[in-house]
Biopython code that builds the backbone (N, CA, C, O; Angstrom):
import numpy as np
from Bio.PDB.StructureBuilder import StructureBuilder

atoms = [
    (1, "UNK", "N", (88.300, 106.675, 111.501)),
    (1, "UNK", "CA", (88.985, 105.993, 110.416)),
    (1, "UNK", "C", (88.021, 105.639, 109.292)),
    (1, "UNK", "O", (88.413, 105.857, 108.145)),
    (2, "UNK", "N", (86.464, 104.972, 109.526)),
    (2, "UNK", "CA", (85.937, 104.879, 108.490)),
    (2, "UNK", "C", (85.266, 106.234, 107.869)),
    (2, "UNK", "O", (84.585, 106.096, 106.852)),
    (3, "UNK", "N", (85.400, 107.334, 108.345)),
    (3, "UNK", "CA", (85.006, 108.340, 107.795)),
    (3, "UNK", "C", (85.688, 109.010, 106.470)),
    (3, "UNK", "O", (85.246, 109.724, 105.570)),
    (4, "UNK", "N", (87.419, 108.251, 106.868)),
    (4, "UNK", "CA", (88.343, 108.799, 106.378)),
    (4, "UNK", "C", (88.666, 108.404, 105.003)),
    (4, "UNK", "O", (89.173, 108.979, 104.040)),
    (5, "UNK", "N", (88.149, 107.093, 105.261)),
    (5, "UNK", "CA", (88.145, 106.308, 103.881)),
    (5, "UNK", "C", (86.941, 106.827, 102.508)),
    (5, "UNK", "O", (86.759, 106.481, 101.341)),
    (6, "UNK", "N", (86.381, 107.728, 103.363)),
    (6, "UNK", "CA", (85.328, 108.568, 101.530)),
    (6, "UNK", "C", (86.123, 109.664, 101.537)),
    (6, "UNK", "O", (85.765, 110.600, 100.823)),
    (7, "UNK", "N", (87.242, 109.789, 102.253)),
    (7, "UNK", "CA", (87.993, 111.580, 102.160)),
    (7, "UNK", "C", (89.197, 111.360, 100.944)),
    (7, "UNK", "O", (89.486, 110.242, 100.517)),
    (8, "UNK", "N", (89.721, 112.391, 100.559)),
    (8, "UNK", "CA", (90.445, 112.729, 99.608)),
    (8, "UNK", "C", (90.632, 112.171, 98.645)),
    (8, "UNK", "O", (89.663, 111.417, 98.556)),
    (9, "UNK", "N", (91.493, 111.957, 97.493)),
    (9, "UNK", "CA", (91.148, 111.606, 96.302)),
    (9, "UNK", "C", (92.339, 110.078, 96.074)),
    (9, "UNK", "O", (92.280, 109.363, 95.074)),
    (10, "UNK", "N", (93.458, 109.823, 97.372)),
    (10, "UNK", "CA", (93.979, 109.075, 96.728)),
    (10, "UNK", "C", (93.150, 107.669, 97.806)),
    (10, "UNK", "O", (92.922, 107.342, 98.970)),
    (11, "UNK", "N", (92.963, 107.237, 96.352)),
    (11, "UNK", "CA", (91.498, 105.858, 96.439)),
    (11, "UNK", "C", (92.204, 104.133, 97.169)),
    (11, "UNK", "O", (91.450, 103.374, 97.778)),
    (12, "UNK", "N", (94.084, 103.716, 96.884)),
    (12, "UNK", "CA", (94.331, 103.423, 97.100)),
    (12, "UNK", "C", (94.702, 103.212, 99.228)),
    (12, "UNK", "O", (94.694, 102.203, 99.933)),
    (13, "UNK", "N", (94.968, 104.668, 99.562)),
    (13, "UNK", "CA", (94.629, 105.034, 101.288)),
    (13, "UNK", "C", (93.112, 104.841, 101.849)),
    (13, "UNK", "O", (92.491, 104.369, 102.802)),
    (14, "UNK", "N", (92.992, 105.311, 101.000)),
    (14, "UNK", "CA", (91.211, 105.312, 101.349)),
    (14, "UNK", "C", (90.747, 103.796, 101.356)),
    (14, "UNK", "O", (89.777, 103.632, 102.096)),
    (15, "UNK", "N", (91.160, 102.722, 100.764)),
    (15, "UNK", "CA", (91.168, 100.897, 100.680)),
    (15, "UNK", "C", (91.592, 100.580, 101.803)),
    (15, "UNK", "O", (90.872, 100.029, 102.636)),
    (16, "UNK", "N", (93.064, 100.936, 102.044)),
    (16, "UNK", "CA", (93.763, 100.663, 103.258)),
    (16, "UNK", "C", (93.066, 101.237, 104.945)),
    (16, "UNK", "O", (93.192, 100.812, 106.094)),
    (17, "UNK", "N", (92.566, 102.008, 104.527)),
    (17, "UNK", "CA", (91.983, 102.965, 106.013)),
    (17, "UNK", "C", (90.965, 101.799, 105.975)),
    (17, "UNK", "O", (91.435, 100.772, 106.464)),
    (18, "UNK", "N", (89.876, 101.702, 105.587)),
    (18, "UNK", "CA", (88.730, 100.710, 105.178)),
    (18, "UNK", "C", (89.353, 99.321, 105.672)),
    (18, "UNK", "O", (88.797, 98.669, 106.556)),
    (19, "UNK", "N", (90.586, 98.884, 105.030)),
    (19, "UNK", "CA", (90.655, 97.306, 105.752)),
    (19, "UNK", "C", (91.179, 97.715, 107.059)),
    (19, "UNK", "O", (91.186, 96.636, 107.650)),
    (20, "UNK", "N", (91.651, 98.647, 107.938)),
    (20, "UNK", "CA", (92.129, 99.145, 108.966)),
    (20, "UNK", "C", (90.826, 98.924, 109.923)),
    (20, "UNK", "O", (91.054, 98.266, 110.938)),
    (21, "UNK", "N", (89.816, 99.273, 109.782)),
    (21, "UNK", "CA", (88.503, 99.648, 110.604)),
    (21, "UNK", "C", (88.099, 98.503, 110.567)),
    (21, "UNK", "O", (87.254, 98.387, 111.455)),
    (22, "UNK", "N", (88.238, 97.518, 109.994)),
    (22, "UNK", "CA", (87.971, 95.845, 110.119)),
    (22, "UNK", "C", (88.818, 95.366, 111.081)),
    (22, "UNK", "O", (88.433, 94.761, 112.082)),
    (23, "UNK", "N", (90.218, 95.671, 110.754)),
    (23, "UNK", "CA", (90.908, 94.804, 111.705)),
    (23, "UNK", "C", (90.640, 95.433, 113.159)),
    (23, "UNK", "O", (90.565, 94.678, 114.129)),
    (24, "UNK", "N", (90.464, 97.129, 113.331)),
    (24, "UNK", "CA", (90.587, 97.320, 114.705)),
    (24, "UNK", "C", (89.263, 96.979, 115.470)),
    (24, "UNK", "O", (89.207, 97.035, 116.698)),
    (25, "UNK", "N", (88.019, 96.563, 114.550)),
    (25, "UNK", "CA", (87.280, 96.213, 115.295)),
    (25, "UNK", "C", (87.216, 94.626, 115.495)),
    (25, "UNK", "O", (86.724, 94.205, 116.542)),
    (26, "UNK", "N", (87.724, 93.675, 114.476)),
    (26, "UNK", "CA", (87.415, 92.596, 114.659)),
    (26, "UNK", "C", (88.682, 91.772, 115.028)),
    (26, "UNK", "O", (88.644, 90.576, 115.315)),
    (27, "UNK", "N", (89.632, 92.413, 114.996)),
    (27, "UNK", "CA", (91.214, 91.610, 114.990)),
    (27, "UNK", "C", (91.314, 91.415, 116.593)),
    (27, "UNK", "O", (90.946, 92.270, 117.398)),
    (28, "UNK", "N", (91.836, 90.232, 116.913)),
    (28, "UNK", "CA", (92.757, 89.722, 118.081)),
    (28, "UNK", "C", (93.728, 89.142, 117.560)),
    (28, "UNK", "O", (93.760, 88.151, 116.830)),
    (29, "UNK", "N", (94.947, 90.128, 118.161)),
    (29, "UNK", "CA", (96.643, 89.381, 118.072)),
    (29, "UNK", "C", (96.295, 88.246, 118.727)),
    (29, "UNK", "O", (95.855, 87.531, 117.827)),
    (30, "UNK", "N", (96.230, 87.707, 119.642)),
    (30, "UNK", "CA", (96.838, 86.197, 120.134)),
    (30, "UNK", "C", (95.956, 85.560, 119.171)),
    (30, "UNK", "O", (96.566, 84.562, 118.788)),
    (31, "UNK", "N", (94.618, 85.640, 118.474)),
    (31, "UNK", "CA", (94.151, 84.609, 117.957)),
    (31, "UNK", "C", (94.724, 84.555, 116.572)),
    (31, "UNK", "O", (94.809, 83.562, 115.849)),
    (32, "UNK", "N", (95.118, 85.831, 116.311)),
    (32, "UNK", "CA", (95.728, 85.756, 114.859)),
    (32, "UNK", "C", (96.938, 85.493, 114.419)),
    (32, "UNK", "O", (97.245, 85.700, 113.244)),
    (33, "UNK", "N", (97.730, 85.030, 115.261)),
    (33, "UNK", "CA", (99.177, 84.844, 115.861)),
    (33, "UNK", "C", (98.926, 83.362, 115.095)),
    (33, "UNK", "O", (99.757, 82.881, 114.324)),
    (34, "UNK", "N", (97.727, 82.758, 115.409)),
    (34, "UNK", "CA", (97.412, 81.098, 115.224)),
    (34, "UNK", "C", (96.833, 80.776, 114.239)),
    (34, "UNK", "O", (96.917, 79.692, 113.662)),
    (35, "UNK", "N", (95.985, 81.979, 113.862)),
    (35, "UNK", "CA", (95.118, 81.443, 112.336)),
    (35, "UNK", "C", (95.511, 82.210, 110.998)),
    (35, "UNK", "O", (95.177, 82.039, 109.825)),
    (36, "UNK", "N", (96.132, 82.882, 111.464)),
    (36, "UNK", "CA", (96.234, 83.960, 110.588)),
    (36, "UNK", "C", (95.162, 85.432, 110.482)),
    (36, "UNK", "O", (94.010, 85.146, 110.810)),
    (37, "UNK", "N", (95.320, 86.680, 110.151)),
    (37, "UNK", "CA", (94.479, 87.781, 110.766)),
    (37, "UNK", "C", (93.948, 87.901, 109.241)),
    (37, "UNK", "O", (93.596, 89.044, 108.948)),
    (38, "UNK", "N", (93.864, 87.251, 108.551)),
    (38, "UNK", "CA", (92.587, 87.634, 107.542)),
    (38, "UNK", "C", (91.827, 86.541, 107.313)),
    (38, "UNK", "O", (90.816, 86.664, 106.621)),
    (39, "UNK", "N", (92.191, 85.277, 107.860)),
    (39, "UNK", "CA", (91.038, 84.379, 108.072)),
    (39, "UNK", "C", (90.703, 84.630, 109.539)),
    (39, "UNK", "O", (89.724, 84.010, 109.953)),
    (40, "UNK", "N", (91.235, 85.298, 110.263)),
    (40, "UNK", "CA", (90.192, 85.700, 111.521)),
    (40, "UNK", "C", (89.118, 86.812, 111.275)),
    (40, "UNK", "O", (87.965, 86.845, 111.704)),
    (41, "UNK", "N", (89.847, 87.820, 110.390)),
    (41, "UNK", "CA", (88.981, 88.730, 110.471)),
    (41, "UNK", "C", (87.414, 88.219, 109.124)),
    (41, "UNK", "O", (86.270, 88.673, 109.110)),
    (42, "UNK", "N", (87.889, 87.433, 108.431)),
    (42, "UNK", "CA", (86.702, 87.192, 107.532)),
    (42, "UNK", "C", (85.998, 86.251, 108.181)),
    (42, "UNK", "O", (84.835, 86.639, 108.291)),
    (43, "UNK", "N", (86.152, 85.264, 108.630)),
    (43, "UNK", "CA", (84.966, 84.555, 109.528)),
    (43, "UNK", "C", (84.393, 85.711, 110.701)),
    (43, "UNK", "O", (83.240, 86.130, 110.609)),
    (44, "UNK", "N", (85.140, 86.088, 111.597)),
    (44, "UNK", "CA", (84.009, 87.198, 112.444)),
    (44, "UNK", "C", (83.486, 88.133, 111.663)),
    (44, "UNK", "O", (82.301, 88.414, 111.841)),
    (45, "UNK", "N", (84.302, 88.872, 110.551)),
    (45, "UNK", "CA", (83.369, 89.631, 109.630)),
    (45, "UNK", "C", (81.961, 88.837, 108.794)),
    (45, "UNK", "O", (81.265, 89.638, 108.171)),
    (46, "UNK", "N", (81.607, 87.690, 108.751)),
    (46, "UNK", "CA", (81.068, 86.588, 108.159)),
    (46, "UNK", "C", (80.257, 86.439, 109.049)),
    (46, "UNK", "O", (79.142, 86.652, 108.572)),
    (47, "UNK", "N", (80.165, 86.052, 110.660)),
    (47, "UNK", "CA", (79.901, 85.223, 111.401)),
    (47, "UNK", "C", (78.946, 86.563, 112.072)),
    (47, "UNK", "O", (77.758, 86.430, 112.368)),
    (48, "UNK", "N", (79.610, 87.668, 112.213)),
    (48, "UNK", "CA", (78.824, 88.677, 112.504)),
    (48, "UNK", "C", (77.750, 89.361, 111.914)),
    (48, "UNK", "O", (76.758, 89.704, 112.558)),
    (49, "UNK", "N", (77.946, 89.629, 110.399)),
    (49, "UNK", "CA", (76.950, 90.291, 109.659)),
    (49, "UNK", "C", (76.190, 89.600, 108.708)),
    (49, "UNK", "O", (75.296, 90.010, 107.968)),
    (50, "UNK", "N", (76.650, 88.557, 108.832)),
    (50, "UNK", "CA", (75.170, 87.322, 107.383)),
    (50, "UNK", "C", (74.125, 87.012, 108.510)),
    (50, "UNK", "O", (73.975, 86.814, 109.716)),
    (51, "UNK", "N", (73.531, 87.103, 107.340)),
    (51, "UNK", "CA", (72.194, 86.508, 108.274)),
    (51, "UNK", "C", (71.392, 85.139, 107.671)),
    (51, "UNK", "O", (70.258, 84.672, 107.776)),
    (52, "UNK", "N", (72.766, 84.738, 106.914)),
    (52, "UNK", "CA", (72.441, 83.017, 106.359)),
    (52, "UNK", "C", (73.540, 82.476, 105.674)),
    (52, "UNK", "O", (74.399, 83.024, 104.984)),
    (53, "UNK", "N", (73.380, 81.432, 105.952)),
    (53, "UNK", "CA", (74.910, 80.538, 105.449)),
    (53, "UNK", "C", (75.273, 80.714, 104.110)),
    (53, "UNK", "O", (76.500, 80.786, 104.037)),
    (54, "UNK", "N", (74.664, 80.825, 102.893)),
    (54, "UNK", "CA", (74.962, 81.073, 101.824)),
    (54, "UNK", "C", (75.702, 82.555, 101.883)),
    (54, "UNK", "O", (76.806, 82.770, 101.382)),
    (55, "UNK", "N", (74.934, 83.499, 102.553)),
    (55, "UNK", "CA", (75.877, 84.926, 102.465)),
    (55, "UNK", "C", (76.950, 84.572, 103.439)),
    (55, "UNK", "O", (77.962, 85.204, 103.138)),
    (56, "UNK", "N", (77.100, 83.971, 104.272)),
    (56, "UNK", "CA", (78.320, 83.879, 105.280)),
    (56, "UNK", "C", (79.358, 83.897, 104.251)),
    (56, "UNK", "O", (80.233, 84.762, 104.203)),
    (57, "UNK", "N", (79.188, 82.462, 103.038)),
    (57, "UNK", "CA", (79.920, 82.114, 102.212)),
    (57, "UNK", "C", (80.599, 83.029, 101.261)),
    (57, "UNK", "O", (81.768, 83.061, 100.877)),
    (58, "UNK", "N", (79.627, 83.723, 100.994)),
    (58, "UNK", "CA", (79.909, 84.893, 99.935)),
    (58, "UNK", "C", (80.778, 85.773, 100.738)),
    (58, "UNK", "O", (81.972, 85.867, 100.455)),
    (59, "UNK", "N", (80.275, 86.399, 101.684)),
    (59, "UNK", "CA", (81.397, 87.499, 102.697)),
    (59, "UNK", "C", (82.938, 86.719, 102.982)),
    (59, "UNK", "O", (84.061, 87.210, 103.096)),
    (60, "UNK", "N", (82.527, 85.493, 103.032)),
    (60, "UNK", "CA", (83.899, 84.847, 103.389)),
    (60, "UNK", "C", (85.173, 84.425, 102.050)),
    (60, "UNK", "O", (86.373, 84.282, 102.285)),
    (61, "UNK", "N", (84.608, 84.308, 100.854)),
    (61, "UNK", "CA", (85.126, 84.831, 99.650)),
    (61, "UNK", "C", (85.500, 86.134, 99.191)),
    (61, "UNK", "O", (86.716, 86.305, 99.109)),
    (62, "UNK", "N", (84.580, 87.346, 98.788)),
    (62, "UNK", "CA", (84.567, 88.412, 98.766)),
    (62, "UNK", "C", (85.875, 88.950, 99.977)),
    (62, "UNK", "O", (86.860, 89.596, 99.621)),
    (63, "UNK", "N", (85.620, 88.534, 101.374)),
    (63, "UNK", "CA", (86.628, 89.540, 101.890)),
    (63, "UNK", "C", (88.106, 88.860, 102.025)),
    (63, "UNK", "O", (89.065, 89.582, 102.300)),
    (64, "UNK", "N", (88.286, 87.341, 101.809)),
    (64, "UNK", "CA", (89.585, 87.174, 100.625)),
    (64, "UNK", "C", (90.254, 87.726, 99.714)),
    (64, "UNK", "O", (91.480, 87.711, 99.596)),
    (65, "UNK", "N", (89.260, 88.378, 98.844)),
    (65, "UNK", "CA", (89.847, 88.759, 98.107)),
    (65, "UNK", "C", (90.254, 90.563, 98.569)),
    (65, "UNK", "O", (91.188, 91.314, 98.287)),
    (66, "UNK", "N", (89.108, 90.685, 99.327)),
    (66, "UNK", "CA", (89.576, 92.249, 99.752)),
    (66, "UNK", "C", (90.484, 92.220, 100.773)),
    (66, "UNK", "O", (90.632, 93.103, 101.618)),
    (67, "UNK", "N", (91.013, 91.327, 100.694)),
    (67, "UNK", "CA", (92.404, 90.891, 101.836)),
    (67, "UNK", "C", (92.963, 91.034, 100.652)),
    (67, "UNK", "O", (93.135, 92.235, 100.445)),
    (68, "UNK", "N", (93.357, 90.332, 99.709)),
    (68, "UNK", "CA", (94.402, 90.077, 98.700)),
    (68, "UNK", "C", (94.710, 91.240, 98.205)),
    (68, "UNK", "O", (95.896, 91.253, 97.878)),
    (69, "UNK", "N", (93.948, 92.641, 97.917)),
    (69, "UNK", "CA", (94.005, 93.571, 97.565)),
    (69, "UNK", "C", (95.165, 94.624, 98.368)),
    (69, "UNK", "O", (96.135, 95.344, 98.132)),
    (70, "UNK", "N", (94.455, 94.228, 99.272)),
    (70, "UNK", "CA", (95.286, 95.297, 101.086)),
    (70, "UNK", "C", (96.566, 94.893, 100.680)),
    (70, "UNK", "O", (97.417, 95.783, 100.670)),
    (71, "UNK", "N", (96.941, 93.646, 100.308)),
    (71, "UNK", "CA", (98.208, 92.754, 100.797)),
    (71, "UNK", "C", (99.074, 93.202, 99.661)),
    (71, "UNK", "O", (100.284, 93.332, 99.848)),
    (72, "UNK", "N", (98.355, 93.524, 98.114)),
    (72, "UNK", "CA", (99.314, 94.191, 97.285)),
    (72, "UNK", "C", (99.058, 95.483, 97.455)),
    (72, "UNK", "O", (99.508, 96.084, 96.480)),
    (73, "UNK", "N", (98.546, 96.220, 98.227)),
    (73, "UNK", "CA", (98.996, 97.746, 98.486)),
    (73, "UNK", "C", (99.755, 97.754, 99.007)),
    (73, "UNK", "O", (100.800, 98.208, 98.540)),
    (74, "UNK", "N", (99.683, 97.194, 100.452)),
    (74, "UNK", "CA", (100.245, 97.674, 101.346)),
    (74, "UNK", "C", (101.991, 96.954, 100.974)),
    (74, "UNK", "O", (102.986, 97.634, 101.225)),
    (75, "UNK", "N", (102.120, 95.422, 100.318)),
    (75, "UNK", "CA", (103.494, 94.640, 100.846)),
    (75, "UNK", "C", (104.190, 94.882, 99.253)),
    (75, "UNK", "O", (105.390, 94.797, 98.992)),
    (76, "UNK", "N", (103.231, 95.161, 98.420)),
    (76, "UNK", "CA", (103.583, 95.520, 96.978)),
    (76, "UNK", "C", (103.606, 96.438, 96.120)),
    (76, "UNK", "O", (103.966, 96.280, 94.954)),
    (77, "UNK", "N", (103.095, 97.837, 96.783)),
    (77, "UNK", "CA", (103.088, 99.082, 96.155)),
    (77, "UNK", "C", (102.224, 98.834, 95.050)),
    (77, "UNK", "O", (102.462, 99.182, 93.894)),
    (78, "UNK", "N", (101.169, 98.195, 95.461)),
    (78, "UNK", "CA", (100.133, 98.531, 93.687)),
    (78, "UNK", "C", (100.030, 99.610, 93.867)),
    (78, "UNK", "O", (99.888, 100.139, 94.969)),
    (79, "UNK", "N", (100.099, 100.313, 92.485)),
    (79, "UNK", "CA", (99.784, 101.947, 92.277)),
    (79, "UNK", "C", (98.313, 102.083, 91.966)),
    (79, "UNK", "O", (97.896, 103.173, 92.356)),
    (80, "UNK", "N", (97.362, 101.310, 91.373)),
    (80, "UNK", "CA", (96.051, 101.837, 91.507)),
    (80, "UNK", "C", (95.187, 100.318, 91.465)),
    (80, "UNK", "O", (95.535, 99.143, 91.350)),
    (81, "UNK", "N", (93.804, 101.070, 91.634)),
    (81, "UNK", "CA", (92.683, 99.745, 91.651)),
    (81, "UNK", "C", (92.400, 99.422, 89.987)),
    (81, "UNK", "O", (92.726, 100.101, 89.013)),
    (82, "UNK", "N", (91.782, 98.325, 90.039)),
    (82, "UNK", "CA", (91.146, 97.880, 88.783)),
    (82, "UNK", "C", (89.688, 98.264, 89.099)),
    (82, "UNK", "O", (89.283, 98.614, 90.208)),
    (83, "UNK", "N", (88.869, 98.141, 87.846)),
    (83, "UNK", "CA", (87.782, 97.968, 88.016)),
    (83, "UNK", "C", (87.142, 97.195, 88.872)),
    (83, "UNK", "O", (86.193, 97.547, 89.572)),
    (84, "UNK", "N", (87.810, 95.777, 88.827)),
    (84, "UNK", "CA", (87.127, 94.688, 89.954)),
    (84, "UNK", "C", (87.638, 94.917, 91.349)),
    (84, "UNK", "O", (86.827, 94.879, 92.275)),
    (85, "UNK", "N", (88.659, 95.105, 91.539)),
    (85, "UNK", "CA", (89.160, 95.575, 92.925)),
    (85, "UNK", "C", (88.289, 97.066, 93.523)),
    (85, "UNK", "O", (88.074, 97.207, 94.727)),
    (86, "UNK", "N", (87.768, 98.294, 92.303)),
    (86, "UNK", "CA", (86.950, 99.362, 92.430)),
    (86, "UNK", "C", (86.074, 98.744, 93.438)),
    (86, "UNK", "O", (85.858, 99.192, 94.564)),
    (87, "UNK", "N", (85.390, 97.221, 92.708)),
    (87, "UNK", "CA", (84.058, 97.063, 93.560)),
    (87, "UNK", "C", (84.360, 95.973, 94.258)),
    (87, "UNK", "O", (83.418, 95.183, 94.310)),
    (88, "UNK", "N", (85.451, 95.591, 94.888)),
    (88, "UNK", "CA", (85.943, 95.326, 95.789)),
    (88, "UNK", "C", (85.844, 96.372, 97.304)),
    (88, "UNK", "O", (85.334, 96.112, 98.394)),
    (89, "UNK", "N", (86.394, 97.326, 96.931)),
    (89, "UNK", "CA", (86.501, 98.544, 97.188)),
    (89, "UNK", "C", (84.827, 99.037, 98.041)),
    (89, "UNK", "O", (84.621, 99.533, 99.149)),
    (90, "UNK", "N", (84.204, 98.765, 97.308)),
    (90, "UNK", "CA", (82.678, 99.622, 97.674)),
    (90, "UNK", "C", (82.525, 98.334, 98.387)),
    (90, "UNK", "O", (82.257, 98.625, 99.552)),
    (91, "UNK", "N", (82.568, 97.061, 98.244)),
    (91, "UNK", "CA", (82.226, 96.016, 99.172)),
    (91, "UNK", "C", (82.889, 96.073, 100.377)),
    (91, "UNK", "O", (82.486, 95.376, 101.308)),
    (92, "UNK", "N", (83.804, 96.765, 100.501)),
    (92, "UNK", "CA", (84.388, 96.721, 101.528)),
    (92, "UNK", "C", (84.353, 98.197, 102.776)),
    (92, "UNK", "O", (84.854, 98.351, 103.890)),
    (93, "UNK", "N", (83.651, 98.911, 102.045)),
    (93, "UNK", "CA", (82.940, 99.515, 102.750)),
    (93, "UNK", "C", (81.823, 99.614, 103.306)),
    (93, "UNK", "O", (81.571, 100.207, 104.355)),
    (94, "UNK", "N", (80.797, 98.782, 102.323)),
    (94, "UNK", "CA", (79.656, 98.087, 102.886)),
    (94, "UNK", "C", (79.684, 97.329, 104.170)),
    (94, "UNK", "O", (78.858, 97.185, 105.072)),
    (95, "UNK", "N", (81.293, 96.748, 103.903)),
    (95, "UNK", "CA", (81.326, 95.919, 105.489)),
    (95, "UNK", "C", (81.876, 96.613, 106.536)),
    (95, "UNK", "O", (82.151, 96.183, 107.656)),
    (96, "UNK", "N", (82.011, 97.679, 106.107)),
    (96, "UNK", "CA", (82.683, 98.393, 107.610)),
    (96, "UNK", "C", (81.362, 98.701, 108.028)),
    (96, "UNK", "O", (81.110, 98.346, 109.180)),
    (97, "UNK", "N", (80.252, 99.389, 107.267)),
    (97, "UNK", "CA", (79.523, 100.159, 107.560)),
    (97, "UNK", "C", (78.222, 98.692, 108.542)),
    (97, "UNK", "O", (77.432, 98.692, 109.487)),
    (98, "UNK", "N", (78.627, 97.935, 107.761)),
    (98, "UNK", "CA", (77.474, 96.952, 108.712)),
    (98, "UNK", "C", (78.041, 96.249, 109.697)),
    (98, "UNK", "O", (77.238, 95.607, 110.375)),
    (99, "UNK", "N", (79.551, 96.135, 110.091)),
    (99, "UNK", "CA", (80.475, 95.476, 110.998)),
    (99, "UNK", "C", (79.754, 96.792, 112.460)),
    (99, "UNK", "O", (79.312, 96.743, 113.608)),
    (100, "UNK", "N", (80.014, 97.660, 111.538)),
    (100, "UNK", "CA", (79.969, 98.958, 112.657)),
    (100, "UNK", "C", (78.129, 98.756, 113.320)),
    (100, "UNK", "O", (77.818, 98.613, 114.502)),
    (101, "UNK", "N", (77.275, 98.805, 112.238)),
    (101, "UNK", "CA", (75.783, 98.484, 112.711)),
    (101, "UNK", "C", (75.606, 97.961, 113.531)),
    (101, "UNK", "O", (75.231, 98.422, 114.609)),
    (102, "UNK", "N", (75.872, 96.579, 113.212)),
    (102, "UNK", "CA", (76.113, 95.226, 114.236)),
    (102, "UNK", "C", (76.830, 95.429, 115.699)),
    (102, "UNK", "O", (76.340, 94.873, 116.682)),
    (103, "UNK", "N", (77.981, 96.225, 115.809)),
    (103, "UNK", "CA", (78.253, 96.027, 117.216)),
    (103, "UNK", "C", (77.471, 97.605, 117.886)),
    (103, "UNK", "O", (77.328, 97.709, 119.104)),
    (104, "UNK", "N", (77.173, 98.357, 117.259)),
    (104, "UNK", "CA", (76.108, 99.416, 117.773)),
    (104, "UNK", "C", (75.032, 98.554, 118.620)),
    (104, "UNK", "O", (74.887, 98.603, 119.841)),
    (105, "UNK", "N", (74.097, 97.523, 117.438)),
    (105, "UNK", "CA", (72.734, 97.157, 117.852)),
    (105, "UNK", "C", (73.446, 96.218, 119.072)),
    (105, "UNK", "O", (72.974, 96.154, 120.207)),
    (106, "UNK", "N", (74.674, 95.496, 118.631)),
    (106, "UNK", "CA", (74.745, 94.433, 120.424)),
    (106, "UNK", "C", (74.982, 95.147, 121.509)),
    (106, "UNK", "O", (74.619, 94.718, 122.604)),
    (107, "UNK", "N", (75.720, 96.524, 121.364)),
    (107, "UNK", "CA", (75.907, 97.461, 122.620)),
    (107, "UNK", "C", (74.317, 98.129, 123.148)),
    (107, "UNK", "O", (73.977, 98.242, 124.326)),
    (108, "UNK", "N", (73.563, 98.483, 122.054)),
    (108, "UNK", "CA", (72.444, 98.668, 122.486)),
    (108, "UNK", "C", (71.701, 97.952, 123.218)),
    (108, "UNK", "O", (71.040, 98.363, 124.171)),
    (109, "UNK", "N", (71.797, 96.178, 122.582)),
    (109, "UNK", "CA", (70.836, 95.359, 123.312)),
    (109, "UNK", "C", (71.401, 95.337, 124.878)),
    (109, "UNK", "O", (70.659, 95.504, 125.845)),
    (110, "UNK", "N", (72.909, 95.091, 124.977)),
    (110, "UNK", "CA", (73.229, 94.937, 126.371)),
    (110, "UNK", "C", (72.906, 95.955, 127.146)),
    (110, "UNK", "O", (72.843, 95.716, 128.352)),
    (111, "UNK", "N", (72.622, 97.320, 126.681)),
    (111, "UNK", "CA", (72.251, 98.237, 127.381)),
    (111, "UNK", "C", (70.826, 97.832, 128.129)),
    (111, "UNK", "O", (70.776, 97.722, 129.354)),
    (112, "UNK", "N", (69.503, 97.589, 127.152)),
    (112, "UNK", "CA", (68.894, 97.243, 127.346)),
    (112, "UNK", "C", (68.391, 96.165, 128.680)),
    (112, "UNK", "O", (67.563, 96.091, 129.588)),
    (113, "UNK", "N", (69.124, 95.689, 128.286)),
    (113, "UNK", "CA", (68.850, 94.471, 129.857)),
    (113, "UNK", "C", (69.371, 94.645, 130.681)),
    (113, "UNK", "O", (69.230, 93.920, 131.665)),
]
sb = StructureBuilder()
sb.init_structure("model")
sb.init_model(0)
sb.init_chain("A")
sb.init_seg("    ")
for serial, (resi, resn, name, xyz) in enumerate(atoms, 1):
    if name == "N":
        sb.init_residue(resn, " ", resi, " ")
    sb.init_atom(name, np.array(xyz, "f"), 0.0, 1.0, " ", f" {name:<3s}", serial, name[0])
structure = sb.get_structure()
């Protein structure tokens, strides 16, 4: 799925595939049943890949808003990105790509021991 999101040209699927690979790695239904699944997924997306409270903060803003984006594709038919949603867009692939890092290096470490 995150491969899929640099494939073909319509940029709006390619957003949606991208917030997809967040939720299937970081989403739990029963917990999101209770908090809601984009403040679950931005604190573990947050909680997992900062490596200091000020960036926690920032990831935890930033992927608000790359929630807010998903939410008018997907529940509102936006027909295209803006510029700021563009780099919304690249931020939000940044976080797949380091969501994905991160549970590589913890599968590695458990290997390890």
């Amino acid at each position: 799925m995150a491969p899929d999101s640099y494939c073909g040209t319509d940029e709006l699927l390619q957003y949606v595939q991208a917030a997809v690979v967040v939720e299937i790695l970081l989403g739990d239904k029963a917990v999101s049943d209770q908090t809601g699944l984009g403040e679950l997924l931005a604190n573990r997306c947050a909680y997992l890949i900062a490596n200091s409270h000020s960036m926690r903060n920032e990831i935890l803003e930033v992927f608000r808003k790359i929630n807010d984006v998903r939410s008018k594709i997907v529940h509102r038919g936006k027909s295209q990105l803006t510029k700021s949603e563009r780099y919304l867009f690249f931020r939000l692939r940044w976080i797949c790509s380091r969501i994905i890092q991160e549970e590589v290096r913890l599968i590695a470490n458990e290997k390890s021991e």
